[in-house]
SENU-465788 format. One line per field, with one value per residue (C-alpha): residue number from 1; residue in three letters; y, x, z. Coordinates in pm, 1 decimal, padded with zeros to 6 digits. Each point is the difference from the previous one (the first is absolute). Layout:
nr [NUM_...] .
rest [ALA_...] .
yy [Y_...] .
xx [X_...] .
zz [Z_...] .
//
This chain:
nr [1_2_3_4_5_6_7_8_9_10_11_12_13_14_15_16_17_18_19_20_21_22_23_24_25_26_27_28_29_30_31_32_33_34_35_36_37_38_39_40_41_42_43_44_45_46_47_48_49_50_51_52_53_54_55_56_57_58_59_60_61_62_63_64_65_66_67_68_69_70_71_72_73_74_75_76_77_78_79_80_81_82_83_84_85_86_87_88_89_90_91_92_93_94_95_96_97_98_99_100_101_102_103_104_105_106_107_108_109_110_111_112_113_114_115_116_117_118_119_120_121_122_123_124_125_126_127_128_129_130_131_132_133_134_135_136_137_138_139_140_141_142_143_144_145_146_147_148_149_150_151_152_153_154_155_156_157_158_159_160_161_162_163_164_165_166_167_168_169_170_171_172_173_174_175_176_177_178_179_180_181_182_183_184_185_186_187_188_189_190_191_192_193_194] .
rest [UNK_UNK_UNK_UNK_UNK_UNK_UNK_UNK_UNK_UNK_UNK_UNK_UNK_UNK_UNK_UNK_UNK_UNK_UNK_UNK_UNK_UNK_UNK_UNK_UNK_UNK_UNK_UNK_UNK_UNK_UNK_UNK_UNK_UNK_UNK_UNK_UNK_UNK_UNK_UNK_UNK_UNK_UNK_UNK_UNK_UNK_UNK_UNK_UNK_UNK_UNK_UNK_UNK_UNK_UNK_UNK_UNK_UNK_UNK_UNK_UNK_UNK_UNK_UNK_UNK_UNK_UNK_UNK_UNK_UNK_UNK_UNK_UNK_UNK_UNK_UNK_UNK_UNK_UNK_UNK_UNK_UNK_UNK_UNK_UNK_UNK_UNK_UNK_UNK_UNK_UNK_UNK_UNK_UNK_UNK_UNK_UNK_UNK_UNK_UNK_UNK_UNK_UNK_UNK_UNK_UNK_UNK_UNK_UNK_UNK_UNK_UNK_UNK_UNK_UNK_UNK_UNK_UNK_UNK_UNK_UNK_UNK_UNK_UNK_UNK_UNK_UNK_UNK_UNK_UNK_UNK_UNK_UNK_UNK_UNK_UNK_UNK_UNK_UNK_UNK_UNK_UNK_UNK_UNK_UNK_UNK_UNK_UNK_UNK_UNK_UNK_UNK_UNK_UNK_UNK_UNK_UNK_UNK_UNK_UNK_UNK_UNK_UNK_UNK_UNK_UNK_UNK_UNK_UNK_UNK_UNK_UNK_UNK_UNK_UNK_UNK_UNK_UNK_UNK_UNK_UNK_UNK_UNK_UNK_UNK_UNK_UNK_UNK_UNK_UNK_UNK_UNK_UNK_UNK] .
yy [-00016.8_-00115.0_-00133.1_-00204.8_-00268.9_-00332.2_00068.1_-00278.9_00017.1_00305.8_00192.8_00115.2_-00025.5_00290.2_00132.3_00302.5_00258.6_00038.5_00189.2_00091.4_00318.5_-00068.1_00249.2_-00150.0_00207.1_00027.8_-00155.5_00021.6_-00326.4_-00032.9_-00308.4_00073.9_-00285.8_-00137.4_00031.1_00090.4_00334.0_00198.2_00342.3_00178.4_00351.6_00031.2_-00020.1_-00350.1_-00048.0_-00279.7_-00017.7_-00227.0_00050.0_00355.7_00142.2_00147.6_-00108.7_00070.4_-00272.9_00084.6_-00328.0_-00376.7_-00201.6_-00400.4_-00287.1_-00335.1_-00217.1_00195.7_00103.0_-00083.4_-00305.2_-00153.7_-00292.5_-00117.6_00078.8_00184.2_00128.4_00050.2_00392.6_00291.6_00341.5_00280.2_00262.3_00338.6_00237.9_00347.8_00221.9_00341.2_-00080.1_-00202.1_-00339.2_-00261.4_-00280.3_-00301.5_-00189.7_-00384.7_-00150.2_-00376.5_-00156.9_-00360.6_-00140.1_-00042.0_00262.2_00295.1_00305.3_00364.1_00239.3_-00199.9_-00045.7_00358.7_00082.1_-00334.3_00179.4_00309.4_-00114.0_00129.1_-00288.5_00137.1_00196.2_00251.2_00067.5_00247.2_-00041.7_-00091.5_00083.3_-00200.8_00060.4_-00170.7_-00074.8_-00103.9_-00139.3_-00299.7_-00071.0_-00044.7_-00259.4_00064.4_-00106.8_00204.8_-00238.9_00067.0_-00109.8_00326.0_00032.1_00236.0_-00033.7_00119.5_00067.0_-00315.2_00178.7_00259.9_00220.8_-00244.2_00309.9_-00160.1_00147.2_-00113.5_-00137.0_-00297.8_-00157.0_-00315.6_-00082.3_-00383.9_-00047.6_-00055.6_00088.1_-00168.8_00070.4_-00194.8_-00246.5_00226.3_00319.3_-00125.3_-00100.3_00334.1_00152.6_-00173.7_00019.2_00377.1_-00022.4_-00320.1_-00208.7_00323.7_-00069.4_00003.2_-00294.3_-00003.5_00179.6_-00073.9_00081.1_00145.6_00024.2_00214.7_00039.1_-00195.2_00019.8_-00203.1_00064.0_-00229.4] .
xx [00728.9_00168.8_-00235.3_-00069.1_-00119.9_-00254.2_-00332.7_-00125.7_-00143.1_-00182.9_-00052.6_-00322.2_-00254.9_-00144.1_-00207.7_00326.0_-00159.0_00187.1_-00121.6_00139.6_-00055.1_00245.6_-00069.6_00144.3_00238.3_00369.3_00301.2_00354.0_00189.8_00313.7_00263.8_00198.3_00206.9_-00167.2_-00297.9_-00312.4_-00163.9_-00294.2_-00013.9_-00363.0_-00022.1_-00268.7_-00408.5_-00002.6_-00067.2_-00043.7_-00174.3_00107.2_-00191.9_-00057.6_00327.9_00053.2_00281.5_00125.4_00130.8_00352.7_00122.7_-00021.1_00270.9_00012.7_00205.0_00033.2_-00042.0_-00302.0_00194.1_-00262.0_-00114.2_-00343.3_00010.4_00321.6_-00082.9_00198.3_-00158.9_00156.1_00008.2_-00157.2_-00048.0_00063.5_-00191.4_00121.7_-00139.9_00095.1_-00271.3_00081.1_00122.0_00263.7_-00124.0_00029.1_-00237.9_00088.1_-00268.0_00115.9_-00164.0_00114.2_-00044.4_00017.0_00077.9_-00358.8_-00113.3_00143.1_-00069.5_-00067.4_00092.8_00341.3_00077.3_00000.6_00264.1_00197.1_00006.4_00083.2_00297.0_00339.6_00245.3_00292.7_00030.4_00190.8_-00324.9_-00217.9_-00317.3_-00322.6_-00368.9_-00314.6_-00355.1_-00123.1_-00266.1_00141.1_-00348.0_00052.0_00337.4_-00273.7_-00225.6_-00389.6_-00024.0_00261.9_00050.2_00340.0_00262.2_00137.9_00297.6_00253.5_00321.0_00277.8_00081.5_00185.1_00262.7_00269.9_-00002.9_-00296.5_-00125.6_-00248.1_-00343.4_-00211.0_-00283.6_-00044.4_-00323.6_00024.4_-00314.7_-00148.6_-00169.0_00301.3_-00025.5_00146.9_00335.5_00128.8_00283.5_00127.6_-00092.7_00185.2_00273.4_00008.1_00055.9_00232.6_00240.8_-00037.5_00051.8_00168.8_-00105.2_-00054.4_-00215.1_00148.1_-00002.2_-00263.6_00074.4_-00096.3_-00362.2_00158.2_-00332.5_-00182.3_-00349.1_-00166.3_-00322.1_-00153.3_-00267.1_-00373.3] .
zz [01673.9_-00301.2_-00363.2_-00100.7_00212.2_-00026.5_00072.1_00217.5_00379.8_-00073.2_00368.2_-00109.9_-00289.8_-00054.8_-00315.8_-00047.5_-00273.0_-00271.6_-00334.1_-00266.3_-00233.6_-00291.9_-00312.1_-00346.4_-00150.9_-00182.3_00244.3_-00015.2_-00031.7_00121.8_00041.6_00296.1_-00035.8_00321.8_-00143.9_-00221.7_00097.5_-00055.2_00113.6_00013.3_-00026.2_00260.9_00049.4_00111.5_00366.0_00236.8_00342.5_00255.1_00363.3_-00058.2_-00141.2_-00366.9_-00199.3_-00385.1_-00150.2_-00164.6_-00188.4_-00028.0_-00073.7_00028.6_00185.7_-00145.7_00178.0_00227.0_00327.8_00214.0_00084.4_00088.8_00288.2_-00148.3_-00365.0_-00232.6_-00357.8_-00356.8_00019.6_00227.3_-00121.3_00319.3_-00029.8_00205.5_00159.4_00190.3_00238.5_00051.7_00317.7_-00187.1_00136.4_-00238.7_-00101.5_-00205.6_-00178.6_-00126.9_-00232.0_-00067.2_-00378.4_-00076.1_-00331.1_-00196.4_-00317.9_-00107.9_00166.2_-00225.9_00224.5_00103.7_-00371.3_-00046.8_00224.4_-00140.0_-00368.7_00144.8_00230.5_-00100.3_-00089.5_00265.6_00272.1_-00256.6_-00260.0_00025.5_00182.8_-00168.4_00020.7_-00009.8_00061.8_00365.7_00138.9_00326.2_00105.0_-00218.5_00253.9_00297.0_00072.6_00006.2_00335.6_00228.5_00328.4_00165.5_00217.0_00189.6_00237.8_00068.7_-00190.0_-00249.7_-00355.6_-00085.9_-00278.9_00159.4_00220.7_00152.3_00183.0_00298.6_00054.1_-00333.8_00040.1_-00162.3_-00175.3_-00263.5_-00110.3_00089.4_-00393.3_-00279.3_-00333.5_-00307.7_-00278.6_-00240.3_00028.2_-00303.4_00166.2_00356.2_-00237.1_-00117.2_00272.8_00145.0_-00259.2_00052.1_00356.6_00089.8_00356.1_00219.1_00312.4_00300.8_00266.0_00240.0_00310.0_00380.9_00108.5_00371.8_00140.7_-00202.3_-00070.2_-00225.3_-00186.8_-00205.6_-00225.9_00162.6] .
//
């Protein structure tokens, strides 16, 4: 029950309700090396099929992780989340190369250089990270960077949203190639969004 995986031969299509309650506010950036991450200080809450989570950071893969029906895309921003349960929900949200995009250009400029500076801070409005229209694949699955704990469930929204070539750039200078290869499906549950 490894992630990520290529989402094609859905089991099921299914309208899967998925909102999103993201309040703007001040974020913590942080270069991990691995990565570019955002850490929220709380307030912002999904709902996926009844359950509450708090989203706790985004950070980005380039290229996306995912892939739709074969396709891979220039960059995908993961957005976690905890319940107070301690389940985790993912939401992936895939970017292709097109116009610049505000909100990701705020976390760009505030990016440490290295793993070894200080973190930075920029104002978000993680809304602007989500498409209008919230349709989603959702499966069963696993973080996809160490310790690749099982048991998250996964959602990566069917509408993409656009970055710069300069912004992708960006960020992958920060971060390097960092997605990790697709995994095998084993059997798992599928949905896609109708």
């Amino acid at each position: 029950m490894q992630s990520p995986i290529d989402l094609d031969d859905a089991d099921v299509v299914a309208d899967i309700p998925v909102y999103v309650d993201y309040t703007p506010g001040e974020v913590q950036v942080r270069n991990l090396g691995s990565t570019i991450q955002a850490d929220f200080s709380g307030g912002s809450y999904p709902v996926s099929s009844g359950k509450v989570f708090e989203l706790v950071q985004v950070h980005f893969h380039t290229p996306s992780e995912h892939t739709i029906l074969g396709e891979s895309f220039a960059l995908v921003a993961h957005f976690v989340h905890a319940s107070g349960a301690g389940e985790l929900a993912v939401l992936g949200i895939l970017f292709e190369a097109g116009d610049e995009n505000e909100a990701l250009q705020s976390l760009i400029d505030a990016a440490p250089g290295s793993a070894d500076d200080d973190q930075g801070n920029a104002m978000l409005d993680a809304r602007e990270l989500v498409p209008d229209e919230l349709e989603v694949y959702r499966y069963m699955g696993s973080l996809t960077t160490p310790p690749c704990s099982e048991g998250v469930n996964w959602h990566v929204a069917e509408d993409t949203l656009e970055a710069s070539d300069e912004q992708i750039e960006a960020l992958n200078e920060l971060m390097g190639d960092n997605a990790r290869p697709l995994m095998p499906r084993n059997n798992r549950l599928l949905a896609a969004p109708e």
